[in-house]
C-alpha positions in Angstrom: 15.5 3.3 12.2 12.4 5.4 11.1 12.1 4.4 7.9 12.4 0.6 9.0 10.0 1.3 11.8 7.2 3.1 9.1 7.2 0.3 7.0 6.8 -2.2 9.6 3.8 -0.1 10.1 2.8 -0.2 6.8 3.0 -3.9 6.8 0.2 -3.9 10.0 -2.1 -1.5 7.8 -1.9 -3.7 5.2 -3.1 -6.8 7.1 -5.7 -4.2 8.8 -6.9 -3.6 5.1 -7.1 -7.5 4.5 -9.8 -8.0 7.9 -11.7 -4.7 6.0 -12.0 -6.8 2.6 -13.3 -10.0 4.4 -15.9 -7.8 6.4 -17.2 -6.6 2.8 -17.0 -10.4 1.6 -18.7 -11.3 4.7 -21.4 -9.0 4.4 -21.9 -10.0 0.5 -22.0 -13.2 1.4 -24.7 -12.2 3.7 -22.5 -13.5 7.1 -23.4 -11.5 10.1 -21.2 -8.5 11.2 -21.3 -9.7 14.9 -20.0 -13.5 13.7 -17.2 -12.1 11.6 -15.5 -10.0 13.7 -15.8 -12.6 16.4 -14.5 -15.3 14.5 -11.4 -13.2 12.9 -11.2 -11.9 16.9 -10.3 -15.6 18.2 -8.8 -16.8 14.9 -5.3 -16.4 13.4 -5.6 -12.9 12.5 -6.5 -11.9 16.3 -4.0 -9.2 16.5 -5.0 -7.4 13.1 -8.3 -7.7 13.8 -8.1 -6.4 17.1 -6.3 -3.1 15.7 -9.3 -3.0 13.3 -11.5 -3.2 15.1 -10.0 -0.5 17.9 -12.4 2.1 18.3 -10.9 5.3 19.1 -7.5 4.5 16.8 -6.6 8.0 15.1 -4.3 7.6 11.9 -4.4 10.7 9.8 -4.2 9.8 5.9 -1.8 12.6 5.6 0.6 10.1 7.1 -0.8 7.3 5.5 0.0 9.1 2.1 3.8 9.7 3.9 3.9 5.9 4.7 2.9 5.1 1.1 5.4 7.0 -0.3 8.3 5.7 1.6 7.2 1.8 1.4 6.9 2.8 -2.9 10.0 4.8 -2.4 11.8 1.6 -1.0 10.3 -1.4 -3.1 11.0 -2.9 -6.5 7.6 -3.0 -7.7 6.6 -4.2 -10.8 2.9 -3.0 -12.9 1.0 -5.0 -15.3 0.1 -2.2 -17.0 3.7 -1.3 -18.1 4.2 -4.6 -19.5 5.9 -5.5 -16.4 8.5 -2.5 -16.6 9.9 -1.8 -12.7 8.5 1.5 -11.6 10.6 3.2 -8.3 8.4 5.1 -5.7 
């Protein structure tokens, strides 16, 4: 169960790391911080947004790394730059 349970986890930081790229789009595009995170607060992506947007949320990145290498560990990934050779974790 705590593998299954970490990548679950992994799939919330990933959707954490999606609201992050639209704030850096949003402020390219010159959109107001304060109307972002309001709109992706009431919008579809509430409950991500709301975990990124916690102040006070403490995740070391040694366990990020850890996380990583588990979710790696158990995917079938495929790279580009290996002429789309599989590469396992």
């Amino acid at each position: 169960m705590g593998l299954s349970f970490d990548l679950l986890i992994n799939a919330v930081i990933a959707g954490v790391t999606v609201v992050g790229e639209a704030m850096a789009l949003a402020d390219a595009l010159g959109l107001s911080e304060e109307l972002v995170t309001g709109a992706l607060a009431n919008g579809p992506l509430a409950g991500i947004a709301g975990r990124a947007f916690a102040q006070g949320a403490n995740y070391p990145l040694r366990l990020a790394a850890k996380d990583v290498t588990l979710a790696t560990a158990s995917a079938d990934l495929i790279c580009p730059e290996l002429s789309g050779q599989r590469i396992c974790g």
